[in-house]
C-alpha positions as CSV (number, residue, x, y, z in Angstrom):
1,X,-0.4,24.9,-53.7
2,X,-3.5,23.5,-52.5
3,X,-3.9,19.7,-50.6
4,X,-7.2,18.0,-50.5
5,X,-7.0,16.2,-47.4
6,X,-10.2,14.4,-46.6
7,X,-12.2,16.5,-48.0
8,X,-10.8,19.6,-46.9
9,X,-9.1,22.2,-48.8
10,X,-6.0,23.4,-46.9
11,X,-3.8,26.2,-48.6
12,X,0.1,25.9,-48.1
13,X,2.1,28.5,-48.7
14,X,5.7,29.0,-48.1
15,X,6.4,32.6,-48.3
16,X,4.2,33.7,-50.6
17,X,1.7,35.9,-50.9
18,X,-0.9,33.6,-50.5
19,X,-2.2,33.1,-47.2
20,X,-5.4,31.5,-46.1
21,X,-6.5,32.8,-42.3
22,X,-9.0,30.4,-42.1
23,X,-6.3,27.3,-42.3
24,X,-4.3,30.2,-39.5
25,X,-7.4,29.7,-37.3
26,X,-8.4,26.0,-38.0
27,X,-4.6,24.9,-36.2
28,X,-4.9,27.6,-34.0
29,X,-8.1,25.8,-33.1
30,X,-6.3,22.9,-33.1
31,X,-3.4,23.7,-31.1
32,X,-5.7,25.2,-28.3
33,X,-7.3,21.9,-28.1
34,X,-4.5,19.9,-27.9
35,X,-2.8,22.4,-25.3
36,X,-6.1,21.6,-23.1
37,X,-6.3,18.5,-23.4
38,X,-2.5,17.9,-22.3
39,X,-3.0,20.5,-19.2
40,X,-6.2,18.0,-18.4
41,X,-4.0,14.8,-18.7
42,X,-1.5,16.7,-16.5
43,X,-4.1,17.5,-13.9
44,X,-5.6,14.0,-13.9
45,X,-2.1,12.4,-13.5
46,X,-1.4,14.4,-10.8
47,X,-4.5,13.5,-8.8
48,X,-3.7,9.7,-9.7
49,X,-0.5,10.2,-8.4
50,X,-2.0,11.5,-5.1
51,X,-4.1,9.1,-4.8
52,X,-2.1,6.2,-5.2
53,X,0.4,8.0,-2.8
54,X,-2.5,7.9,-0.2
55,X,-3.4,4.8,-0.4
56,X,0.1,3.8,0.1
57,X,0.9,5.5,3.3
58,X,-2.7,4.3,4.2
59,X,-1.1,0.4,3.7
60,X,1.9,1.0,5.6
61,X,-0.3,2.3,8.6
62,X,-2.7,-0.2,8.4
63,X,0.4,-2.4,8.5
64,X,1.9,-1.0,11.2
65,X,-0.5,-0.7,13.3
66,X,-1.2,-4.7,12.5
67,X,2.4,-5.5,13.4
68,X,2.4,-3.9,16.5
69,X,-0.8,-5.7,17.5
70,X,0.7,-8.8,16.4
71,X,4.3,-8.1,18.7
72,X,1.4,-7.2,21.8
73,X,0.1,-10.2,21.6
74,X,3.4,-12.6,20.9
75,X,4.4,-10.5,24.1
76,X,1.1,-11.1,26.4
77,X,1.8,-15.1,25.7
78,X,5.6,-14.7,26.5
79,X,4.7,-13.1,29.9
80,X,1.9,-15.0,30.8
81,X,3.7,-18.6,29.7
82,X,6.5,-17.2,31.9
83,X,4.1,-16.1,34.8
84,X,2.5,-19.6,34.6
85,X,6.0,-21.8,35.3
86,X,7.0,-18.7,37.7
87,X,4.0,-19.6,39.8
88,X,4.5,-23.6,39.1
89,X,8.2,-23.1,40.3
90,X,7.2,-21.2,43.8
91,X,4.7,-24.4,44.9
92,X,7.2,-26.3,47.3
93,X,8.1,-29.5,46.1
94,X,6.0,-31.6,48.7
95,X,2.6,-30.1,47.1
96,X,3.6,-30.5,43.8
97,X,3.8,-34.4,44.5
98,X,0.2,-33.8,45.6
99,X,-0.8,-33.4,41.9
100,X,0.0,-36.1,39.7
101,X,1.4,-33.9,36.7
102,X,3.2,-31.0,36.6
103,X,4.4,-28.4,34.1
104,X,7.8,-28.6,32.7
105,X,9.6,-25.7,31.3
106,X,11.8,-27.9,28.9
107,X,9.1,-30.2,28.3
108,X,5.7,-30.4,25.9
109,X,3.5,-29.0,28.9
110,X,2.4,-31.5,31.1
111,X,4.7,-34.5,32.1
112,X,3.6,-37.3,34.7
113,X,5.6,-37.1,38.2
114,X,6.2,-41.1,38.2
115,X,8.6,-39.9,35.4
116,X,10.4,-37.0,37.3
């Protein structure tokens, strides 16, 4: 039996004895190709996979290293807002009429000594 498939004369035969080798070659050809071309998509998903796994643990150390920058410096204004009413606290009572206002730990800041 012969196919005309675009143009192309391909001879089937099932069983009998007549074989074309140039058909044999032609998906042998074509097999080859296809073989490479899947061990290349392979290879090029791997990499992508690599990559994008990189990049990854490249965020979450970026990110980390953010956060813990971040909990420094929430921790520098803890201790130096605590310093600051430490300090306030040791004055004596006597001077701290001296200045008109004076810092309040429960308070916005600043309140006015008339109202203490």
């Amino acid at each position: 039996m012969a196919y005309h498939i675009s143009g192309v004369e391909r001879g089937i035969c099932f069983g009998g004895p007549l074989f074309c080798a140039r058909d044999v070659m032609a998906n042998h050809e074509t097999i080859r190709k296809v073989e490479c071309y899947r061990k290349e998509l392979t290879k090029v998903m791997l990499l992508l996979g690599e990559i994008i796994r990189f990049h990854q643990m490249n965020m979450l150390m970026i990110q980390f290293i953010v956060s813990r920058i971040n909990l420094r410096i929430r921790k520098r204004k803890r201790t130096a807002m605590r310093a600051r009413h430490d300090l306030l606290d040791r004055i004596p009572a006597h001077i701290r009429h001296i200045n008109r206002l004076v810092h309040t730990r429960g308070g916005n800041g600043l309140r006015d000594v008339s109202e203490l």
